[in-house]
Each structure stands twice: as C-alpha cells, then as structure tokens.
N, CA, C and O of each residue as an XYZ file, in Angstrom:
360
protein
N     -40.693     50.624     54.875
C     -40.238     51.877     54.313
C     -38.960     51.688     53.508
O     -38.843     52.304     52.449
N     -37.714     50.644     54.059
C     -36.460     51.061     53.587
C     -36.904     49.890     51.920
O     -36.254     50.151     50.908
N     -37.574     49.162     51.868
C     -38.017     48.609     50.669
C     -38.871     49.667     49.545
O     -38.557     49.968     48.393
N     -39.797     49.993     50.183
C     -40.239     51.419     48.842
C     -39.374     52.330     48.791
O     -39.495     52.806     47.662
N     -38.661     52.807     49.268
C     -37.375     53.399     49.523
C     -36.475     53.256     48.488
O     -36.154     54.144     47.698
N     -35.961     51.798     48.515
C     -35.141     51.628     47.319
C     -36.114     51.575     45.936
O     -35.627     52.066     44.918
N     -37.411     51.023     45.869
C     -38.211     51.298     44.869
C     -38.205     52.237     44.226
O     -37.920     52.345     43.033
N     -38.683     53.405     45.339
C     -38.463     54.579     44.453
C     -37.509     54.918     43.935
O     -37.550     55.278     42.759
N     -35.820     54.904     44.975
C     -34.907     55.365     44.165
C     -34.552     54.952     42.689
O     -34.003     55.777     41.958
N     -34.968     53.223     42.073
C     -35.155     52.386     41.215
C     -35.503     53.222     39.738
O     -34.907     53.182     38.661
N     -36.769     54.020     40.176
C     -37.515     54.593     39.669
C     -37.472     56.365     39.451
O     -38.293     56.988     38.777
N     -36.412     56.913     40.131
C     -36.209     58.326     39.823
C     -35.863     59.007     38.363
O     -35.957     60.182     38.009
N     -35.511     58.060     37.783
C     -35.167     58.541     36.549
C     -36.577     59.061     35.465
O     -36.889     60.092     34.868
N     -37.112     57.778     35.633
C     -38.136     57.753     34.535
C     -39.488     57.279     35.260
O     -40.357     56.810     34.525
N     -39.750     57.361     36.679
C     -40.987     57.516     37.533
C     -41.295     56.106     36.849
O     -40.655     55.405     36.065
N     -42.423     55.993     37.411
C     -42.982     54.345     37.340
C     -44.194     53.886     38.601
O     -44.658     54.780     39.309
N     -44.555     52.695     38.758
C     -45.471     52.158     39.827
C     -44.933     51.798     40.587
O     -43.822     51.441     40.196
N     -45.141     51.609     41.961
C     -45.169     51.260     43.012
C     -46.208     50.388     43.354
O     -47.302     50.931     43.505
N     -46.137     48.870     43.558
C     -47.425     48.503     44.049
C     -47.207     47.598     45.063
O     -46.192     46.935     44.850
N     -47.956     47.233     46.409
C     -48.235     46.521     47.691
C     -48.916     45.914     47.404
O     -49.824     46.414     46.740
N     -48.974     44.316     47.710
C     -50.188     43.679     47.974
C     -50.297     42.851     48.813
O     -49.358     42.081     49.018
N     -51.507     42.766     49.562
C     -51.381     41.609     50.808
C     -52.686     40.721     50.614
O     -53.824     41.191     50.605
N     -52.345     39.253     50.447
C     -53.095     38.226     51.262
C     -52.787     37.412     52.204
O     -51.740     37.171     52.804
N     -54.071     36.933     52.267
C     -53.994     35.634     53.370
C     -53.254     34.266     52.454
O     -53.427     33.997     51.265
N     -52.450     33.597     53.400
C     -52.036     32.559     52.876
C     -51.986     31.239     53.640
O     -51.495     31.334     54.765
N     -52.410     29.979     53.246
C     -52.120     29.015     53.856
C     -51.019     28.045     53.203
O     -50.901     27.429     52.144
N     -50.453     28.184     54.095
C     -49.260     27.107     53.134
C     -48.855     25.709     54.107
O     -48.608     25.658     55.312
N     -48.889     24.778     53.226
C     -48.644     23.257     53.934
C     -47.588     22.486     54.054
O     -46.540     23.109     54.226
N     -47.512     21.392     54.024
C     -45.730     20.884     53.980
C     -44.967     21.362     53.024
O     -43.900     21.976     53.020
N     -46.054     20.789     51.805
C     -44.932     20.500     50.389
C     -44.731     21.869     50.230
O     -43.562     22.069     49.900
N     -45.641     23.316     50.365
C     -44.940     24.225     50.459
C     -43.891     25.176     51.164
O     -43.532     26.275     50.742
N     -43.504     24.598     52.219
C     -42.606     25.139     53.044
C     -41.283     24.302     52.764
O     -40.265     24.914     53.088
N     -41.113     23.248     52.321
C     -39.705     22.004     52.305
C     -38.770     22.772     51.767
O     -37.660     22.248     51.858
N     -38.774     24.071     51.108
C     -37.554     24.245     50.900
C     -37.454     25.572     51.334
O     -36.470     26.216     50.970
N     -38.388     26.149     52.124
C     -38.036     27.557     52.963
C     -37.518     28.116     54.253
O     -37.630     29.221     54.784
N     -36.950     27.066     54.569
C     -35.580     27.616     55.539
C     -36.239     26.771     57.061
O     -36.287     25.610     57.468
N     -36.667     28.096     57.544
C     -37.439     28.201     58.871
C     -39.112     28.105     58.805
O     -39.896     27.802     59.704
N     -39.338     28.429     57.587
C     -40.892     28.133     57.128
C     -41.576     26.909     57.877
O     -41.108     25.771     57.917
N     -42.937     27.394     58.549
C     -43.263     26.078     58.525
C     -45.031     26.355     58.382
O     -45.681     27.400     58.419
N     -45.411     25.027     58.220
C     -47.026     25.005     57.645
C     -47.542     25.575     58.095
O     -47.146     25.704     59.254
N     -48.764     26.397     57.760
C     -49.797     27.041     58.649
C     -50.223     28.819     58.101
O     -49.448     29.383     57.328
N     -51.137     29.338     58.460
C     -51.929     30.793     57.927
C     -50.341     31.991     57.959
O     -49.379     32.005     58.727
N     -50.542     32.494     57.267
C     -49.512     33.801     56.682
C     -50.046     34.441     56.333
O     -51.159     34.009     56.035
N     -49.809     35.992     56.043
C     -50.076     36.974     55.146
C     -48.585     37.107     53.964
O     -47.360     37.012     54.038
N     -49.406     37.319     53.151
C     -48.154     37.239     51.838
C     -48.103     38.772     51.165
O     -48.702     39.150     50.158
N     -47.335     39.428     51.904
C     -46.798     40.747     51.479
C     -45.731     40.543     49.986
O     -44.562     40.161     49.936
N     -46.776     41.015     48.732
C     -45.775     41.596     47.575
C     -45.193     42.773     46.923
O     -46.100     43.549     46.624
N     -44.481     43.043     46.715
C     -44.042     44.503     46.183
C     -43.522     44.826     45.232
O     -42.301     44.792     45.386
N     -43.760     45.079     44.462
C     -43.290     45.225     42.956
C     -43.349     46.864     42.191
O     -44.272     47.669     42.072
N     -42.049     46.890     41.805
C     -42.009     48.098     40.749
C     -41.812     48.098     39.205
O     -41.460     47.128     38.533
N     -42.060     49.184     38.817
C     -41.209     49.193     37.514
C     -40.019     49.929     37.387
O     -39.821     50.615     36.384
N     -39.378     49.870     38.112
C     -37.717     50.430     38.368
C     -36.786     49.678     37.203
O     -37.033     48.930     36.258
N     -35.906     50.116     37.621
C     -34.722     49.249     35.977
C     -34.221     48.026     36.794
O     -33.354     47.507     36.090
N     -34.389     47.140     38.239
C     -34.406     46.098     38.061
C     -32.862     45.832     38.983
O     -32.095     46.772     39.192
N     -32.606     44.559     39.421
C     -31.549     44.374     40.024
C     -30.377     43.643     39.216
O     -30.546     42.427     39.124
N     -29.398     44.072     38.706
C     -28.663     43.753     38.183
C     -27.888     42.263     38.297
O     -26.878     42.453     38.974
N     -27.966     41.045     37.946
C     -28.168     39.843     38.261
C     -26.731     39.660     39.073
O     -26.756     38.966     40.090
N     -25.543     40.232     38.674
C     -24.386     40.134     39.497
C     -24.121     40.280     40.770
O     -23.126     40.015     41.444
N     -25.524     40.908     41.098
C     -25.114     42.079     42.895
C     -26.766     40.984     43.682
O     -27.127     40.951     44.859
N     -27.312     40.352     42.620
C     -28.449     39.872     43.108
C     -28.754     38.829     44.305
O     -29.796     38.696     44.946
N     -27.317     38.005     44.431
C     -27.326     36.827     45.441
C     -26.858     37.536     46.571
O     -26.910     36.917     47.633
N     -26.124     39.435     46.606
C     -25.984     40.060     48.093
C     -26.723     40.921     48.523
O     -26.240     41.728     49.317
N     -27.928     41.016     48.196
C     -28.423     42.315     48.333
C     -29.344     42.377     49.808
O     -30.094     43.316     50.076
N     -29.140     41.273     50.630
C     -29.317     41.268     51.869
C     -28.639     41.172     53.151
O     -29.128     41.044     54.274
N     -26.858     41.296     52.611
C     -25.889     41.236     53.005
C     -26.311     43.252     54.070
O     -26.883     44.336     53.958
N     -25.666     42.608     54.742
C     -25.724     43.931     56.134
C     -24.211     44.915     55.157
O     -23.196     44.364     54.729
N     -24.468     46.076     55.074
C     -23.845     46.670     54.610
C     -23.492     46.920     53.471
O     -22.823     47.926     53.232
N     -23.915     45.949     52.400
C     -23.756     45.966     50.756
C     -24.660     46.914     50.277
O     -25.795     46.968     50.752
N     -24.226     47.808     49.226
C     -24.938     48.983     48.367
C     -24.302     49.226     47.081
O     -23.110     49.167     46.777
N     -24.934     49.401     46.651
C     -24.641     49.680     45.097
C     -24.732     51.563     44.678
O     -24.591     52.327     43.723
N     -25.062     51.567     46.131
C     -25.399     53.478     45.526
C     -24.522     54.396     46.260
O     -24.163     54.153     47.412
N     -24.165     55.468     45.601
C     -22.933     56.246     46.188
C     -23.161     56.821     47.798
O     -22.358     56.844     48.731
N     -23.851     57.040     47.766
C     -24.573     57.035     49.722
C     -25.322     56.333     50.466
O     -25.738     56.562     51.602
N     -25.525     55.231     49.598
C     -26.197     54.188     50.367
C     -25.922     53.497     51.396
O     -26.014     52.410     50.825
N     -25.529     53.090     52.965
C     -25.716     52.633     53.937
C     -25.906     51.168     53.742
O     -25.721     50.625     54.832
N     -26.140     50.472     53.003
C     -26.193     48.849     52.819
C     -27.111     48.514     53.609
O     -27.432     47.356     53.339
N     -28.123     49.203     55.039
C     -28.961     48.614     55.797
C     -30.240     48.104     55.397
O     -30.990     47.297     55.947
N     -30.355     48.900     54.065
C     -31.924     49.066     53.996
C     -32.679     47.457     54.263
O     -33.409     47.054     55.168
N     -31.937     46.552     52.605
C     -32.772     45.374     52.320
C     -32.622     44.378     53.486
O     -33.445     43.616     53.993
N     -31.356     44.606     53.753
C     -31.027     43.789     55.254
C     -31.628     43.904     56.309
O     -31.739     42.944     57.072
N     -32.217     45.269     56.615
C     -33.330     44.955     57.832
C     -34.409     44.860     57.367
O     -35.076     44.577     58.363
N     -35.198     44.901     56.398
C     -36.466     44.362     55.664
C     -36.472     43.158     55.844
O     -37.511     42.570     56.144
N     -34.812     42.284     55.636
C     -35.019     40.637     55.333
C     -35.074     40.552     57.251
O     -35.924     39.778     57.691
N     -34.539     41.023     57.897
C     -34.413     40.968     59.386
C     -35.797     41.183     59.797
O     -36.298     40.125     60.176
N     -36.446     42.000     59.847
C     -37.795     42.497     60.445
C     -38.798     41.496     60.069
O     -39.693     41.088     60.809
N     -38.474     40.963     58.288
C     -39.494     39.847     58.100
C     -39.267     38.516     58.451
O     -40.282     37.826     58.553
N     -37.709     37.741     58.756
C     -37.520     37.002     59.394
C     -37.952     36.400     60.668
O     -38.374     35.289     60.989
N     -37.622     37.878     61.498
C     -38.408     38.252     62.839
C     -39.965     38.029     63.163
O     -40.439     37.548     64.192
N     -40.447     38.365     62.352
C     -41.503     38.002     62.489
C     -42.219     37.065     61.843
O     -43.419     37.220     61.615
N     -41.267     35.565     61.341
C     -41.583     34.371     60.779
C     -43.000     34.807     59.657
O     -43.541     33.934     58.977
C-alpha cells in the first residue's frame, strides 16, 4: 500500500498509470553476487511502475532511509517499510 501510495501521490497532478506485475523467478549464482542477502533459488518478482514525474536523482540514494520525505506531511515511513517488509521476507 505505502508504495502505490506514493505512486499515486507522484501522479496527482496530471493522473497517469499505475501498474503491478508479478512473476515467477529463478535466479542462480551469477545472479544474486551482487545482491546483498540474495541467494539462488525460486522468487516471485514483484514490479511497479508509474507514470508519476519521477524521483529526483539528488534525494534518490535516501529514499529508504526511516524517516526521510520530501513531502510537506509526509512521515518518511512509507518506502522504508516497503524496503523492510520486502527484506523480511527475503
């Protein structure tokens, strides 16, 4: 939720798409060597994509920082527990 969430807000100005997609994924060594905690074996590969105006490349390396926001009432939790919840669940 807190990911379409910011999507939409992305998108209030001038409306736009929203889109989800899920597959199955198998991924093997050479694809995991540089993903942290990743390791080989079946996944589902959740994507999400809008046409919102986009993340501004300056704010782009914090935007999973616990508390960082760019919006005048924003709470900083959102992307941070998205990256938490999907961490969590490897």
């Amino acid at each position: 939720m807190n990911l379409c969430t910011n999507a939409a807000h992305a998108m209030e100005r001038e409306g736009g798409i929203l889109q989800i997609r899920m597959a199955d994924v198998e991924l093997g060594a050479s694809d995991v060597r540089f993903g942290g905690d990743l390791k080989p074996g079946r996944y589902v590969r959740v994507t999400v994509t809008d046409t919102g105006h986009g993340i501004d490349p300056a704010v782009s390396q914090r935007i999973f920082e616990p508390y960082f926001t760019t919006k005048p009432k924003g709470t900083g939790l959102g992307l941070a527990t998205v990256f938490g919840i999907v961490k969590q669940h490897q």
